[in-house]
N, C-alpha and C positions, 0 to 999 in steps of 0.2 A: 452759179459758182458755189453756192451755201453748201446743194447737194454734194457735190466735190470734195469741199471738205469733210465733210462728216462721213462719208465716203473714206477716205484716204485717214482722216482719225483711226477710224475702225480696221481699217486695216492694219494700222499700227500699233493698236492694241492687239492684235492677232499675232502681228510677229514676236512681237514684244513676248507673248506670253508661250511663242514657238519655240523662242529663246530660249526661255527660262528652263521649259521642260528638258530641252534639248540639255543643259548645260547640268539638272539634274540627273540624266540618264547617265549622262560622260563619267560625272560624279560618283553614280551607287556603281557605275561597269569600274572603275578603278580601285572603288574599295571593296569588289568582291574580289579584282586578282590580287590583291590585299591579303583578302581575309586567307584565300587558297594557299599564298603562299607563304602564310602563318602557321597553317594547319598542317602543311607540310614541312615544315621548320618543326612544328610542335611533335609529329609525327616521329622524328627522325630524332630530336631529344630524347623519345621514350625509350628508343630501341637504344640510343646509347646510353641511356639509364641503366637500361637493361643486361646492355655488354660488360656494363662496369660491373654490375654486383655479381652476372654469371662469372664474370673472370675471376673478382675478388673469393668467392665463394671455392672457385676450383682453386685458388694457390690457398684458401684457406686464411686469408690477411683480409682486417679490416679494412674497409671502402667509403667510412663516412663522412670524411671530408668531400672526397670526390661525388658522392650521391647527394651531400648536401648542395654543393655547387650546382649540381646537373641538374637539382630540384628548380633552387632558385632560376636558374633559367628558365626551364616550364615555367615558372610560377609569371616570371615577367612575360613571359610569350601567349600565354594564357589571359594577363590583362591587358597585351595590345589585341589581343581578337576580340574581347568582350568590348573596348574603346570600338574598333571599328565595327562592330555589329551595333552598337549605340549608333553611330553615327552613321550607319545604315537606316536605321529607325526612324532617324529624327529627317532626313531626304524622304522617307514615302511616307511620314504623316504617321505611324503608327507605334503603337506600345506592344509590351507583351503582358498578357496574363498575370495576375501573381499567380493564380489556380492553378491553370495551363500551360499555360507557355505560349497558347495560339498570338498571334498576331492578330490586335483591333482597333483600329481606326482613333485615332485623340481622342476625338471627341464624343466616343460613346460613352454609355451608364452602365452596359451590359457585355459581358463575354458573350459573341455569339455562339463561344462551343458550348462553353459549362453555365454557364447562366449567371456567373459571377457578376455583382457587382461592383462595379470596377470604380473608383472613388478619384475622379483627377485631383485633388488637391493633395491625396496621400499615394505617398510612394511606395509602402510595403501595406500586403492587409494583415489587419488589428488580427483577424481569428476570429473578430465579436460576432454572431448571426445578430438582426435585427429585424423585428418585425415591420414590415413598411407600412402596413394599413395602420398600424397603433403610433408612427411615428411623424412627429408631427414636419421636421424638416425634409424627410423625406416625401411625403406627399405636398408639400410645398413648393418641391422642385420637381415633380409633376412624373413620379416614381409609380407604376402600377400596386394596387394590393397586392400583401402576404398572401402566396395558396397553401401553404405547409399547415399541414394538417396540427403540428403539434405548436401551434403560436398562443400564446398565452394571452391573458385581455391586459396585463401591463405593456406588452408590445416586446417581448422576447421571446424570441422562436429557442426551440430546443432540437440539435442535431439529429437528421434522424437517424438512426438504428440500421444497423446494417444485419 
């Protein structure tokens, strides 16, 4: 009877977590026709952006009242897509680059495209390069050595040269 249970537990952790996914999937498919029909909202803002000033342009009369309105609506349709790509993000586990832009998993250290180190505790990066073999918290938290050639023995690297 023990087998049974443990048995039927497991299976019920199984659905349980069939659920979960499943109720994810439902999730990110809602908020991409979301995002789509944002961007075609945002799309069709421009082009009336656009009808306005060509109009105003051809009678020759100011338009900026009316361009400024037409902005601020871009401007708010522009922050509900960046909200729902956020919350895209935060359903598949993943951040974006500050470097790149690429798409990387929470809880990485490293951009897999650019080799950034990606800092979870900070939200934007500083700009600062730092040498990790001279640095003590960084090899603490178990960060490979500096290979840049121009790293200095205080533990600051110097950008290199293009």
């Amino acid at each position: 009877m023990n087998d049974y249970n443990e048995i039927f537990d497991k299976a019920k952790l199984i659905f349980n977590a069939m659920g979960k996914k499943t109720e994810e999937v439902v999730e990110s498919s809602k908020l991409k026709l979301q995002i789509l029909s944002v961007n075609s909202d945002i799309a069709k803002a421009y082009q009336e952006l656009g009808s306005i000033v060509y109009h105003a342009a051809k009678k020759n009369s100011a338009c900026s009242e009316a361009v400024e309105a037409k902005m601020d609506d871009i401007d708010a349709l522009l922050h509900k897509l960046h909200t729902l790509e956020e919350r895209i993000t935060e359903i598949y586990r993943v951040r974006k680059c500050p470097n790149c832009g690429a798409s990387c998993p929470t809880d990485a250290h490293f951009c897999s495209r650019c080799g950034m180190i990606i800092n979870p505790m900070q939200e934007e990066p500083s700009g600062e390069l730092v040498c990790l073999s001279d640095s003590t918290s960084a090899r603490d938290a178990g960060y490979v050595d500096c290979t840049m050639p121009s790293c200095d023995e205080d533990g600051s690297c110097e950008e290199p040269q293009e």
